[in-house]
C-alpha positions in Angstrom: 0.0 0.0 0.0 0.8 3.7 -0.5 -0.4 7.1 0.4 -4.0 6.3 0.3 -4.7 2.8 0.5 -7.2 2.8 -1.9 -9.6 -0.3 -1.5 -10.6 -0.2 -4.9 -6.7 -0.8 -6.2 -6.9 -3.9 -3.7 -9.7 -5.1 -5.6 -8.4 -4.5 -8.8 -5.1 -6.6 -8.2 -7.1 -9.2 -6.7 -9.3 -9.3 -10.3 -5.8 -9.2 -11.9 -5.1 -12.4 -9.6 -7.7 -14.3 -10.1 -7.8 -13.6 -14.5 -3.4 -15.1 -14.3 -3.9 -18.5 -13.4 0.3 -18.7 -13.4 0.3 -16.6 -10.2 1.0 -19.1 -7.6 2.4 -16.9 -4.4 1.4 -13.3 -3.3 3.6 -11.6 -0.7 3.1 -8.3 0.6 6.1 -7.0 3.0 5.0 -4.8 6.0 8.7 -3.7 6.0 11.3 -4.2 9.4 9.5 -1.1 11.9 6.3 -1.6 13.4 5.1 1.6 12.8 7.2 2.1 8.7 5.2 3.2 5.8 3.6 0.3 4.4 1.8 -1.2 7.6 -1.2 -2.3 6.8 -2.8 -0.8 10.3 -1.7 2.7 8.6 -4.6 1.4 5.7 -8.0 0.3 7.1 -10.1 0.0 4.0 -7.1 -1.5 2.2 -6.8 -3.8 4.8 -10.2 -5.1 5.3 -10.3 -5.6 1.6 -7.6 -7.6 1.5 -8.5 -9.4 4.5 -12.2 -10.2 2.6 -11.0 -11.3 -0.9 -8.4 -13.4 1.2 -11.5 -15.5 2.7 -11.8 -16.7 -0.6 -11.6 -20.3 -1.1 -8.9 -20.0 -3.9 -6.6 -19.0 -1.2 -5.2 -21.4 1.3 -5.0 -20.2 5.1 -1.2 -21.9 5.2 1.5 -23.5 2.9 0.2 -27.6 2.6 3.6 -28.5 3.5 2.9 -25.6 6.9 2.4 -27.6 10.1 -1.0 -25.8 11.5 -1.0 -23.7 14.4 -0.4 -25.5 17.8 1.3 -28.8 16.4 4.5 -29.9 17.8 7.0 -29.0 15.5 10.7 -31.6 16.1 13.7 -29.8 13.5 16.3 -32.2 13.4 19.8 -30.9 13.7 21.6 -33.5 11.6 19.1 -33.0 8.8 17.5 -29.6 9.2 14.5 -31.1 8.5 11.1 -30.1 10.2 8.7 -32.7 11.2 5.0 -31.8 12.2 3.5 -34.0 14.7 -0.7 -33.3 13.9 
């Protein structure tokens, strides 16, 4: 987001998203400070927007290979591997 957080450019992109199959990641970067330009608490309607066309089902809520909030999570030092206990 900049200057204005327009609500309507969120929906736009998210039209552009959903028209380009291809895309397969969206990333948005808050940036280091908690209170730096591009926090999304600085952008309200920008920020609900997003939050409502991310409810969509075409968007998962984690990664498939995430382990879900709360499960026990063993990393391996020998492998570096993460293993997710459900």
């Amino acid at each position: 987001m900049w200057q204005s957080g327009d609500a309507g450019f969120v929906r736009q992109f998210f039209q552009f998203v959903r028209t380009h199959p291809r895309i397969g990641l969206l990333v948005y970067n808050q940036g280091l400070r908690s209170d730096g330009p591009f926090r999304l608490w600085r952008f309200p309607a920008a920020a609900g927007e997003i939050r409502r066309q991310l409810s969509s089902r075409r968007f998962l809520s984690f990664a498939p290979e995430q382990p879900r909030p709360g499960a026990i999570v063993y990393i391996s030092q020998h492998a570096r591997s993460r293993v997710a206990v459900p």
